[in-house]
C-alpha positions in Angstrom: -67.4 0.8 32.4 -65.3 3.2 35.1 -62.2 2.2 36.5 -61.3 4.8 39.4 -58.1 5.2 42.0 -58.1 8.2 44.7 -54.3 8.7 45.7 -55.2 9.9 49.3 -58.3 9.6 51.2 -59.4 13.1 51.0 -60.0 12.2 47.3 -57.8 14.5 46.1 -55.6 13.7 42.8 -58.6 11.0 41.7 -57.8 9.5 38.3 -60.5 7.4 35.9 -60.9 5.9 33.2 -64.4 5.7 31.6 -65.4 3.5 28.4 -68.4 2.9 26.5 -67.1 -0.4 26.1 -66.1 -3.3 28.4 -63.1 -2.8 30.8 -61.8 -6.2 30.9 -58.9 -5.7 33.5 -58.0 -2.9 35.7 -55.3 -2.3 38.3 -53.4 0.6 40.1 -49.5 0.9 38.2 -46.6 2.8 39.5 -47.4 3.1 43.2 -44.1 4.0 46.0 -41.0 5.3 45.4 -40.7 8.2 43.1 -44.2 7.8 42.1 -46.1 10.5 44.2 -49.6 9.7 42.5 -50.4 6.3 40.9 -50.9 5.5 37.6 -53.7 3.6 36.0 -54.2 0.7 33.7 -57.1 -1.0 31.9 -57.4 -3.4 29.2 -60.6 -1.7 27.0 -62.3 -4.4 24.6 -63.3 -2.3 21.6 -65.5 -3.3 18.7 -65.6 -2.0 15.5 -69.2 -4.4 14.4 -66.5 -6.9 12.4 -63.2 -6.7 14.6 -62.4 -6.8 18.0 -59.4 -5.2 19.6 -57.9 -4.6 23.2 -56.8 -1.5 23.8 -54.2 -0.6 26.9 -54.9 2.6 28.3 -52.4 4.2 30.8 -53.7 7.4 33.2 -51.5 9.6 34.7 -50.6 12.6 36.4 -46.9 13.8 36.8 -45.1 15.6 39.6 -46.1 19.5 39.0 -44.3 22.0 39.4 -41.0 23.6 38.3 -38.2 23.4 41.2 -35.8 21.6 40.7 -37.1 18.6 43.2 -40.0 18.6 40.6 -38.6 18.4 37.3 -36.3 15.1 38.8 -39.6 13.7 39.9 -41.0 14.3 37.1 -37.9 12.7 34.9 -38.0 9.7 37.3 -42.0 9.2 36.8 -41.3 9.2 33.0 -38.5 6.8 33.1 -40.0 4.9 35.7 -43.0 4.5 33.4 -40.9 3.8 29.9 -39.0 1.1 32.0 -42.3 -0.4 33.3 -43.9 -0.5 29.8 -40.2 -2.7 28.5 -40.5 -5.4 31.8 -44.0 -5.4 31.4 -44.6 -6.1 27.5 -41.7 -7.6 24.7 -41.3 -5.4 22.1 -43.2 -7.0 19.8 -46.1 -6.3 22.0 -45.4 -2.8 22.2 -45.0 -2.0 18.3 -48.0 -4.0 17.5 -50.7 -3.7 19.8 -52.5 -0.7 20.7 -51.7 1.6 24.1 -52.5 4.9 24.6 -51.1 6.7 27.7 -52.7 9.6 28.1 -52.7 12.4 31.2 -51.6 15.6 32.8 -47.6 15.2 32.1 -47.2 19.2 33.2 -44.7 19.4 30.2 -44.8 23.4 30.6 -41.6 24.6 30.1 -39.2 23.9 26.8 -36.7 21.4 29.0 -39.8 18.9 29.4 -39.6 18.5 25.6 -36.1 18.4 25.1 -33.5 17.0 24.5 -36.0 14.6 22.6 -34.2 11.4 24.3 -34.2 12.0 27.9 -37.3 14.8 28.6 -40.0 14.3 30.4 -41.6 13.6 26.7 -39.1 11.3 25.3 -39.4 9.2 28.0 -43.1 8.8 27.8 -42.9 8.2 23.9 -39.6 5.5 24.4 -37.0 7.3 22.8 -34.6 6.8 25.1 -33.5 3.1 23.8 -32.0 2.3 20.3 -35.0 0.7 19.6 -37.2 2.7 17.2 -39.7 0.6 15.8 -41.5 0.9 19.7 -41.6 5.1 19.8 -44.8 6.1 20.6 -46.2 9.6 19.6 -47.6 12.4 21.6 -51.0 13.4 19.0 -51.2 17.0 21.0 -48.0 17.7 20.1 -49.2 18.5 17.0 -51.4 21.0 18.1 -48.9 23.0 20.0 -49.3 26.5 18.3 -52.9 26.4 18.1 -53.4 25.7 22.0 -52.7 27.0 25.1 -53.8 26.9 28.7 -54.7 30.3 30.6 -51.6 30.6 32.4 -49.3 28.4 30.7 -49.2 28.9 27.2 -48.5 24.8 26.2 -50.2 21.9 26.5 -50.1 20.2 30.0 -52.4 17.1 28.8 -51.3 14.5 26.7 -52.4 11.3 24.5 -49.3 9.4 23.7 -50.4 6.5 21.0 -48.0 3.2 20.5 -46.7 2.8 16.9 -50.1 0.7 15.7 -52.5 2.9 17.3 -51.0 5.7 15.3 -51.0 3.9 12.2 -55.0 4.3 12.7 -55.1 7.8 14.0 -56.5 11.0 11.7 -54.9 14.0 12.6 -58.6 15.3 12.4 -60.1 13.7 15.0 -58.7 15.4 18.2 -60.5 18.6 18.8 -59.6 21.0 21.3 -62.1 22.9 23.3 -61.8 26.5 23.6 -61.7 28.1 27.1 -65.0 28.9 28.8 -65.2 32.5 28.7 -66.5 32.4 32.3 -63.2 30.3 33.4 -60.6 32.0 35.6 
């Protein structure tokens, strides 16, 4: 299954999500206002052989750049998605079923990561309400020291997994490709 949204007609800033299992429901998120590129959803049925699941899985790509017009967009795109996540599902919903919310965040620079609350980051993960038991956690973040892009020297991609998802995740099973040598 392939769930797809091009945010201009030129097909530039294309977002997908791809499964090897069924994509039950799919729809364009986040679209207007501070949004400059829309975010995706889709509801992933995934079987284990004895257990059934649906998974929520949120696509996105934050505002670039690191002007200062940027680094607000980027705040308010973060925000923006943490609020929509709260109206959206209880908070039941959100500490018990599984999301991931994965992208290119462009959290390059120290500031996007701190202070924890109300970065870029927090935002993304929830931990900018007194609610705990809902903060989601960035996997790659983990990873930090051992990755790097060419120019950047962090990591720009992200898989943020709600609290039950990350009670099932194995710190072993992410692995990061190394660079192509012929890559410039």
């Amino acid at each position: 299954s392939c769930f797809a949204d091009s945010s201009d007609g030129a097909g530039n800033d294309d977002i997908v999500i791809i499964s090897k299992y069924p994509i039950k429901a799919s729809e364009m998120i986040l679209s207007g206002g501070t949004w400059p590129r829309r975010g995706i959803k889709a509801v992933i049925e995934i079987t284990d052989g004895t257990i059934t699941k649906d998974y929520t899985v949120i696509g996105l790509h934050l505002k670039a750049f690191d002007d200062a017009e940027s680094v607000q967009k980027r705040l308010d795109q973060s925000q923006a998605l943490a609020n929509y996540l709260r109206t959206t599902y209880s908070a039941s919903t959100l500490t018990t079923n599984y999301f991931i919310v994965a992208g290119d965040m462009n959290t390059y620079a120290a500031g996007h990561r701190s202070p924890v609350e109300t970065c870029t980051l927090g935002y993304l993960r929830l931990l900018d309400d007194a609610d705990a038991a809902n903060n989601f956690t960035a996997v790659n973040e983990t990873l930090l020291p051992s990755t790097a892009t060419h120019q950047l020297g962090s990591v720009l991609d992200h898989i943020i997994l709600s609290p039950a998802l990350y009670t099932k995740y194995h710190s072993d099973s992410v692995t990061v490709k190394t660079t192509d040598p012929n890559y410039t």
